[in-house]
C-alpha positions as CSV (number, residue, x, y, z in Angstrom):
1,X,23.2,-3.6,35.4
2,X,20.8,-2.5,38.1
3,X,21.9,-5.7,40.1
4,X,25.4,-4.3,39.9
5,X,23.3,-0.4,41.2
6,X,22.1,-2.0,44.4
7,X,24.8,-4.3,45.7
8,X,26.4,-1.0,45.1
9,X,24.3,0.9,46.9
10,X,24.1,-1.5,50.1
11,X,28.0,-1.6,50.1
12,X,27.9,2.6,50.3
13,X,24.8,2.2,53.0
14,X,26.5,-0.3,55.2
15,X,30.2,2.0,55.5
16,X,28.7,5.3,55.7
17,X,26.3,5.0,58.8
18,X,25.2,8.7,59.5
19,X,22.0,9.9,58.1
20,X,23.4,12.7,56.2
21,X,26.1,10.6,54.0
22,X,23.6,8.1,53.8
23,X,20.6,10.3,52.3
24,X,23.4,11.9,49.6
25,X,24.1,8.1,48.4
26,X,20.7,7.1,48.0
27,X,19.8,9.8,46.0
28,X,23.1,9.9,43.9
29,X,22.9,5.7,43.2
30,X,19.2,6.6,42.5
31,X,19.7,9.5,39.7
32,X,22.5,6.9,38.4
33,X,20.1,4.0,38.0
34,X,17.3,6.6,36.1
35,X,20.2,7.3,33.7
36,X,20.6,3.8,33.0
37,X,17.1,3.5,32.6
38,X,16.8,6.5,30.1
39,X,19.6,6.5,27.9
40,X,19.5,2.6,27.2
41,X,16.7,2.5,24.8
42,X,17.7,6.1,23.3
43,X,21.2,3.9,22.9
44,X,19.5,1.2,20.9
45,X,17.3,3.2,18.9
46,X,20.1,5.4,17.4
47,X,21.2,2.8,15.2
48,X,18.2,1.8,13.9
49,X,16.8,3.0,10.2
50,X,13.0,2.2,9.2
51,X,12.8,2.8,5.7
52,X,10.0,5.0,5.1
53,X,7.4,4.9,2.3
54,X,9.5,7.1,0.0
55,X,12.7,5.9,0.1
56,X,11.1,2.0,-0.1
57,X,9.7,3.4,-3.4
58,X,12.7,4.4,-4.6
59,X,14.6,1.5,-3.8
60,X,11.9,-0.5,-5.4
61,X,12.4,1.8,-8.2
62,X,16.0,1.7,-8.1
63,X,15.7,-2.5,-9.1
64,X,13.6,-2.0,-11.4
65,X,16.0,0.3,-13.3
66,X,18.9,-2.0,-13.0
67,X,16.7,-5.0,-14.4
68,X,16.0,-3.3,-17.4
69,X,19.5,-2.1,-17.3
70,X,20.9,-6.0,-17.3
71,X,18.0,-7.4,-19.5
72,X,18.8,-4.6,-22.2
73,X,22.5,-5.9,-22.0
74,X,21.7,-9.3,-22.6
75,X,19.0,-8.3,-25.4
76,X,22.2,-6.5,-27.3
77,X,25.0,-9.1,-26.8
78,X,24.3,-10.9,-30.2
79,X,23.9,-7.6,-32.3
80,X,25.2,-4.7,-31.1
81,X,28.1,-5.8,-28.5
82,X,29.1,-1.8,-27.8
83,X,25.4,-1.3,-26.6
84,X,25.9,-3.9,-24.5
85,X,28.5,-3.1,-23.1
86,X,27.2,0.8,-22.2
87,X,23.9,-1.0,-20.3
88,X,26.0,-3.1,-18.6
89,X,28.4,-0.4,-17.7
90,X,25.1,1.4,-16.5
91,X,24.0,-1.3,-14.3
92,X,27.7,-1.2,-12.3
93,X,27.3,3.0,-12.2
94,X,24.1,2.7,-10.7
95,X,25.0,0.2,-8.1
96,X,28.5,1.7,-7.6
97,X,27.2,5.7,-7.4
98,X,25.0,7.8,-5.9
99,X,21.7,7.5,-7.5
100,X,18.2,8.8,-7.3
101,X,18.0,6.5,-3.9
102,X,21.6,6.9,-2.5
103,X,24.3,4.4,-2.8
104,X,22.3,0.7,-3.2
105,X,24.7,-1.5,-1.4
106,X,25.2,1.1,1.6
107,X,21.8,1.2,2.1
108,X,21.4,-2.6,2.0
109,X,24.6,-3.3,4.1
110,X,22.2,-2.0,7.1
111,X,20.6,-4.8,7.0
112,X,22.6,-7.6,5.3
113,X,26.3,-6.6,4.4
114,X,26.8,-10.1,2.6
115,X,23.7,-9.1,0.1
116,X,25.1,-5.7,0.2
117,X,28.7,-7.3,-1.5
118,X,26.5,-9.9,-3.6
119,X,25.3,-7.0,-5.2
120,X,28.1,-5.4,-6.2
121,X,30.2,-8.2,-7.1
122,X,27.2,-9.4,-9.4
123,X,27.3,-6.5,-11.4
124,X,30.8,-6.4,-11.4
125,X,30.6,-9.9,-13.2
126,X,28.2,-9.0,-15.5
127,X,30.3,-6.2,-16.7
128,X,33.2,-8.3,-17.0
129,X,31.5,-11.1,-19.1
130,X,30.4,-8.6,-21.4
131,X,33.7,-7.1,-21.9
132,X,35.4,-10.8,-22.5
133,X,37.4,-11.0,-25.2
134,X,37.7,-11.8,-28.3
135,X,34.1,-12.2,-27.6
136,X,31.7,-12.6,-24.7
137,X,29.6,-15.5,-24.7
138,X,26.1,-15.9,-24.7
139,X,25.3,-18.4,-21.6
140,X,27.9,-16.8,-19.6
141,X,26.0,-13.8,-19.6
142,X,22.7,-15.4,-19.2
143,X,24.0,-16.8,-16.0
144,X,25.1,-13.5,-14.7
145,X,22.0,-11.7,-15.5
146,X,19.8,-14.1,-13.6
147,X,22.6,-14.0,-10.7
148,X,21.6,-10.0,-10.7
149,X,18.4,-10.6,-11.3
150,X,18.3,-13.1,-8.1
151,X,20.6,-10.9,-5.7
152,X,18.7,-7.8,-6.1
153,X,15.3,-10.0,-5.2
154,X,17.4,-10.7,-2.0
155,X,17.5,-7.5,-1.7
156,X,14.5,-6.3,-1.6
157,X,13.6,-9.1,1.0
158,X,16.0,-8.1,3.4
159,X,15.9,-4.2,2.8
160,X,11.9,-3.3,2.2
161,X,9.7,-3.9,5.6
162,X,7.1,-6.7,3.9
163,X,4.3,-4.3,4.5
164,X,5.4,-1.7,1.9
165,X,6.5,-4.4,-0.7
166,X,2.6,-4.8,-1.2
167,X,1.4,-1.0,0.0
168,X,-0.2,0.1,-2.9
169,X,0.5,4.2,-2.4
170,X,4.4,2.8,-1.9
171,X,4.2,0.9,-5.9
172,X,2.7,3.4,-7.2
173,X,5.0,6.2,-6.1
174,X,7.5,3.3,-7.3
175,X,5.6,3.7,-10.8
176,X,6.4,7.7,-10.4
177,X,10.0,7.3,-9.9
178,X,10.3,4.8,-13.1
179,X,8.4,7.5,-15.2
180,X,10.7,10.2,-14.0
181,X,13.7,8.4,-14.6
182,X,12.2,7.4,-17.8
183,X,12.0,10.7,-19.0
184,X,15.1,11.3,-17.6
185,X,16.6,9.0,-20.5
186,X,14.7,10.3,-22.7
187,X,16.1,13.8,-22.2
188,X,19.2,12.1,-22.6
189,X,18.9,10.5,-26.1
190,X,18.3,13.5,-27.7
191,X,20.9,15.3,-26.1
192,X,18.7,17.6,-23.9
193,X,20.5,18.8,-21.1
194,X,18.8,19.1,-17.6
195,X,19.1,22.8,-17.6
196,X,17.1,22.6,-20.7
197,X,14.2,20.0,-19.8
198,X,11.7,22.5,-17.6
199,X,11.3,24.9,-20.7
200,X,9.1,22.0,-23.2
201,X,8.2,24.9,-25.6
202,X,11.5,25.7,-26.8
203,X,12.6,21.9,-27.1
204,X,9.5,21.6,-29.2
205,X,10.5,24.1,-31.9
206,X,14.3,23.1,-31.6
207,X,13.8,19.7,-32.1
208,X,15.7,18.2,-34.8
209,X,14.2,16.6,-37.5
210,X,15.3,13.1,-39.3
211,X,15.5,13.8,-42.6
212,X,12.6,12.4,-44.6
213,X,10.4,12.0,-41.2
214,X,7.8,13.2,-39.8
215,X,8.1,16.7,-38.0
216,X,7.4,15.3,-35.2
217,X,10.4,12.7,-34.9
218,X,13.7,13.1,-33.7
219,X,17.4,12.1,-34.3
220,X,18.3,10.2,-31.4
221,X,21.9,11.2,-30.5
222,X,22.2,8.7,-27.4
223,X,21.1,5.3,-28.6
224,X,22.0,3.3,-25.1
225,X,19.7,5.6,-23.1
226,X,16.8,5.6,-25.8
227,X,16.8,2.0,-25.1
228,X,16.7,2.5,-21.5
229,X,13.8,5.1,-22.1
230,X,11.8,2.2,-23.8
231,X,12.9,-0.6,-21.4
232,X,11.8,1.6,-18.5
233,X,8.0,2.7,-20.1
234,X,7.8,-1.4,-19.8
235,X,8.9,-1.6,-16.0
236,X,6.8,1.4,-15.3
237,X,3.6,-0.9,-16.5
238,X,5.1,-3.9,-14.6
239,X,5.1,-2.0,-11.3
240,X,1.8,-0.5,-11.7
241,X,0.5,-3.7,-12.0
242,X,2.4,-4.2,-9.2
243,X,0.4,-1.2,-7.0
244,X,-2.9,-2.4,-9.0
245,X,-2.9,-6.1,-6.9
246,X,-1.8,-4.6,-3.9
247,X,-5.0,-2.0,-3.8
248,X,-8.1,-2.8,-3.1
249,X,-10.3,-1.6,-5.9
250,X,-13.5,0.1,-6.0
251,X,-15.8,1.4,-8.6
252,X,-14.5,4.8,-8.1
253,X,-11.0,3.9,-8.4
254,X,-11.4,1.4,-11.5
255,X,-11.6,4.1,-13.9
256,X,-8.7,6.4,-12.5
257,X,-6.7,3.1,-13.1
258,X,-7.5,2.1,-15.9
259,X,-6.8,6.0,-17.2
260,X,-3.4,5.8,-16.2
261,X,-2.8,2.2,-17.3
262,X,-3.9,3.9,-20.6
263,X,-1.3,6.8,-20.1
264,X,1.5,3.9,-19.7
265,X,1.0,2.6,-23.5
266,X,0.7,6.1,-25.0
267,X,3.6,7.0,-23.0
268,X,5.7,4.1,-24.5
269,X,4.1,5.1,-28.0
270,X,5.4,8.3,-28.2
271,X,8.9,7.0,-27.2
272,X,8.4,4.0,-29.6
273,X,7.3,6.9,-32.7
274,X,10.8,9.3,-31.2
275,X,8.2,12.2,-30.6
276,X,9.9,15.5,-29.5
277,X,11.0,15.7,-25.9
278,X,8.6,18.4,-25.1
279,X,5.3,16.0,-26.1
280,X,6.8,13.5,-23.9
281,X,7.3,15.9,-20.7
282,X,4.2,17.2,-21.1
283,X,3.0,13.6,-20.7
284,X,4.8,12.5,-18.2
285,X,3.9,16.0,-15.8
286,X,0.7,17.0,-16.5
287,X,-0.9,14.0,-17.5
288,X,0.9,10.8,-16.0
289,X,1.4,12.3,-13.0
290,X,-1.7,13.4,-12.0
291,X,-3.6,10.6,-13.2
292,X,-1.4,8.6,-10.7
293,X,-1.9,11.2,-7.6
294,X,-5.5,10.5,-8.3
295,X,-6.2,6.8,-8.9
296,X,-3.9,6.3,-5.6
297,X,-4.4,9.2,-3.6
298,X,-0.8,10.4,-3.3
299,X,-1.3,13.7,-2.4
């Protein structure tokens, strides 16, 4: 390019002999060459996409929901084939729609558009082995659960800068999102609708009872994203554990830790026992979530 600018310019200097023309060309092939200069990088730079902290979280997050999403479809196969089906379903709807994160395999294709269609076509597959009739079989969709499984690890490799896969204010935001989304199903099993979820007083007292139960137990309504609700309070744990090894701990952080390790298992025990959706949010947004801004210092 600039070796194109001056052979250019000593062309123009060598036809155009009187000072005048020749102090116009110099400065008009010298503003053309600091354009050049300018706008190339700018060029180069518009295309490119760093993921930042937050959106690596929720990608992170994002696989963690589709694992439990494929695991809980494989779990179901042998006794309750319609469950399944709905978890597998859900792992196809979260790749195919827009999600919490965006769109997965848009957001992957940046980087890798053959991991971007892997994806995609795995959980296609897996939907399609647990729809096979007269009956899906059991290896079949082993095989296409550890396909996902191993695709959405490829994922992560080529999508998430190294640094934040082990940034411990990145898993831990990562832990956040799987609680949210957690209680998020949760809302869903018992038929609460999002409009509804902010006001935890009057879900208390509305709360229906199973006959014969405590008062404190519910009827769950929506049995697929109960399960999901469970399945998630375990990848929650995971990926604090995750944030845990990538932090480096101090006396003063061991405790916060170990507080909101603690919140983890009650969380999953008051999912585990069906307690009303109000016990749980409260939880998940005064407790959980503070305990977590403090042991990692996310705000």
């Amino acid at each position: 390019m600039y070796s194109n600018i001056s052979y250019s310019m000593e062309k123009l200097l060598k036809s155009n002999s009187t000072p005048k023309s020749t102090a116009v060309i110099v400065i008009l092939l010298l503003l053309v060459s600091l354009s050049v200069a300018i706008t190339t990088p700018f060029k180069q730079l518009a295309y490119a996409h760093t993921f930042t902290g937050d959106e690596s979280a929720s990608f992170l997050s994002v696989i963690r929901i589709l694992q439990a999403e494929g695991n809980l479809a494989q779990t179901n196969l042998a006794t309750n084939l319609s469950l399944a089906q709905e978890h597998a379903k859900s792992v196809v709807g979260i790749v195919n729609a827009n999600h919490t994160f965006g769109v997965l395999p848009i957001e992957v294709s940046e980087n890798n558009k053959r991991v971007a269609a892997d994806i995609v076509s795995a959980a296609n597959a897996l939907q399609t082995a647990v729809k096979s009739i007269p009956s899906p079989i059991q290896a079949d969709v082993n095989a296409r659960i550890a396909n996902l499984n191993a695709t959405l690890q490829e994922a992560i490799a080529v999508r998430v800068p190294k640094d934040h896969v082990s940034n411990s204010t990145i898993n831990s935001e990562a832990t956040k999102d799987l609680v949210n989304e957690t209680l998020r199903q949760y809302g869903y099993a018992f038929g609460i609708s999002s409009a509804n979820r902010g006001n935890t007083n009057n879900i208390n007292s509305s709360a229906s009872a199973t006959p014969g139960a405590a008062p404190s137990r519910s009827i769950v309504l929506n049995m697929s994203a109960y399960q999901s609700a469970q399945a998630l309070t375990s990848q929650a744990k995971v990926m604090l554990t995750e944030a845990l090894l990538s932090t480096h701990v101090t006396s003063a952080t061991t405790s916060t830790i170990a507080k909101v390790a603690n919140d983890l298992s009650q969380l999953k025990d008051v999912i585990d026992t069906r307690s009303p959706y109000g016990n749980v949010a409260s939880l998940v947004q005064v407790t959980i979530y503070q305990d977590l801004d403090r042991a990692f210092r996310l705000k």
